[in-house]
N, C-alpha and C positions, 0 to 999 in steps of 0.2 A: 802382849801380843799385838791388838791392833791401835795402839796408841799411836805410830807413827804414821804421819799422814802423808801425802804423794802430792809432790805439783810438777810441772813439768821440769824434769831433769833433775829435781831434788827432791828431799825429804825433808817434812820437820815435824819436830814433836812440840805439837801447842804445852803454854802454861794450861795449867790446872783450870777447868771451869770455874769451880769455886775457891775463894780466898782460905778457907775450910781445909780443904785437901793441901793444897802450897803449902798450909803451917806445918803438915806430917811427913813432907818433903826431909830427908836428913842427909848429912856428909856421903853417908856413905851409899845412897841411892844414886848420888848425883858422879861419884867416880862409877858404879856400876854400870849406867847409864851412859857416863863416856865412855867407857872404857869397850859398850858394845855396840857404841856407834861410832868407831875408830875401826873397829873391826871391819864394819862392812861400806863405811866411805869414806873417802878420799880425805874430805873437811868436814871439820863440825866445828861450827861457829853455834858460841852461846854467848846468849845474850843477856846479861845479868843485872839486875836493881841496883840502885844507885847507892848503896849502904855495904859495907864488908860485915859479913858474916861468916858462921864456918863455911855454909856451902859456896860460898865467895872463895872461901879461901882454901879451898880443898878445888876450886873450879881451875886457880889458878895454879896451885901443884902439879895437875895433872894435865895442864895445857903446854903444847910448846912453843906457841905464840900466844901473847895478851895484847890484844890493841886497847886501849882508852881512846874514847872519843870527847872530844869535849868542843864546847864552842867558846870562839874568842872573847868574851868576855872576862873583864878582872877577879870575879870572883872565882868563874872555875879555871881560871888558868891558876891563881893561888891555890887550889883544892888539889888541883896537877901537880902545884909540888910538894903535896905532904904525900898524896897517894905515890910519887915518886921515891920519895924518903923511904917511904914505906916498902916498895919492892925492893930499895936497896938494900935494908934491914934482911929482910927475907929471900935475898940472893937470887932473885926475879929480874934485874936489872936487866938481862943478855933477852929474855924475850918480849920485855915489853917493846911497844911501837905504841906510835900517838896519831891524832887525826882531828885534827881541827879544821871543824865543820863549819861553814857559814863566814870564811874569810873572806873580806870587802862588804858585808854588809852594813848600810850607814850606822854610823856612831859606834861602830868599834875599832879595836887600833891598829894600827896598819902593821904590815909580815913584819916588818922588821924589832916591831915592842912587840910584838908575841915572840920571834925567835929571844930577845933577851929574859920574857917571860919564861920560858918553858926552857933555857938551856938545855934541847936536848934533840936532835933532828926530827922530823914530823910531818907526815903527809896531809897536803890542806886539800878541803875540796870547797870548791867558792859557792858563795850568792849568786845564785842565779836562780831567781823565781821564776822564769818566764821557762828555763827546762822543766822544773818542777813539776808547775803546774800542769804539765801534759799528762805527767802520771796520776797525778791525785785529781784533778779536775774533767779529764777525758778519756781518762784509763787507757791510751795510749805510751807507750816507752819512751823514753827521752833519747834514752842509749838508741834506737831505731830510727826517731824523728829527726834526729840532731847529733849525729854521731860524734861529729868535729866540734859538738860545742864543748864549752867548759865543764860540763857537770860532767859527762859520757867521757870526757878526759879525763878527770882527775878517778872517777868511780875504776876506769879501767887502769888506771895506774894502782888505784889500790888493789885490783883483782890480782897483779900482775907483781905487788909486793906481798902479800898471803902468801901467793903460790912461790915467793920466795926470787922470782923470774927482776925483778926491779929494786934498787936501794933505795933506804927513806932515808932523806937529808933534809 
């Protein structure tokens, strides 16, 4: 009943207070659970730990889009391609989408060794600490402050490929 919580124009259901409860968490709560909050909106994005497990793997049977997010760095764009292997294997291939986060930040490698990294099209959303910081530092929006900047660009092009409305290349 009142597990779902309200913020403006959405809804979400926090993780578990305690680490305790999450471990009693199973497969089949977790398609329950979407399966009744599909029902009543539009999207439901989840957000899942960094490890495949069943409820991982039942999160993504029943999803019809998967983004992975990952940042340009070599280690997780190599992680990118076993977890890609992997949806191949598992015939997930058509709805993943990828999102590499933090493209142009110093000391990582520039779009074009990440596109040869990742073989696979990919929406980036850039370095830029100075939108950032509005939201985490002055609780201000960026998407409001700076609408025309980078970050409020690229976040609305992802809003804009979710909803299916824009291609990822």
């Amino acid at each position: 009943g009142g597990y779902l919580q309200r913020g403006q124009g959405y809804s979400y259901l926090p993780a578990p207070g305690k680490i305790e409860f999450a471990e009693l968490i199973r497969p089949e709560h977790a398609r329950k659970a979407i399966w009744s909050l599909t029902q009543k909106h539009d999207y439901v994005l989840v957000d899942l730990k960094n490890e495949i497990d069943e409820i991982t793997l039942t999160t993504w049977e029943t999803s019809n889009q998967i983004w992975l997010l990952v940042h340009p760095e070599l280690g997780q764009m190599l992680a990118l391609r076993k977890i890609l292997d992997l949806m191949d294997k598992l015939k997930y291939s058509d709805k993943v989408k990828i999102v590499v986060n933090g493209v142009g930040r110093p000391g990582t490698p520039p779009i074009d060794e990440i596109k040869a990294l990742v073989k696979k099209p990919f929406l980036t959303i850039p370095h830029a600490p100075d939108d950032a910081v509005l939201t985490s530092n002055q609780g201000t929006l960026f998407v409001k402050e700076r609408p025309d900047g980078e970050l409020a660009t690229a976040i609305g092009n992802l809003g804009r490929a979710i909803r299916g409305e824009e291609e990822v290349h």
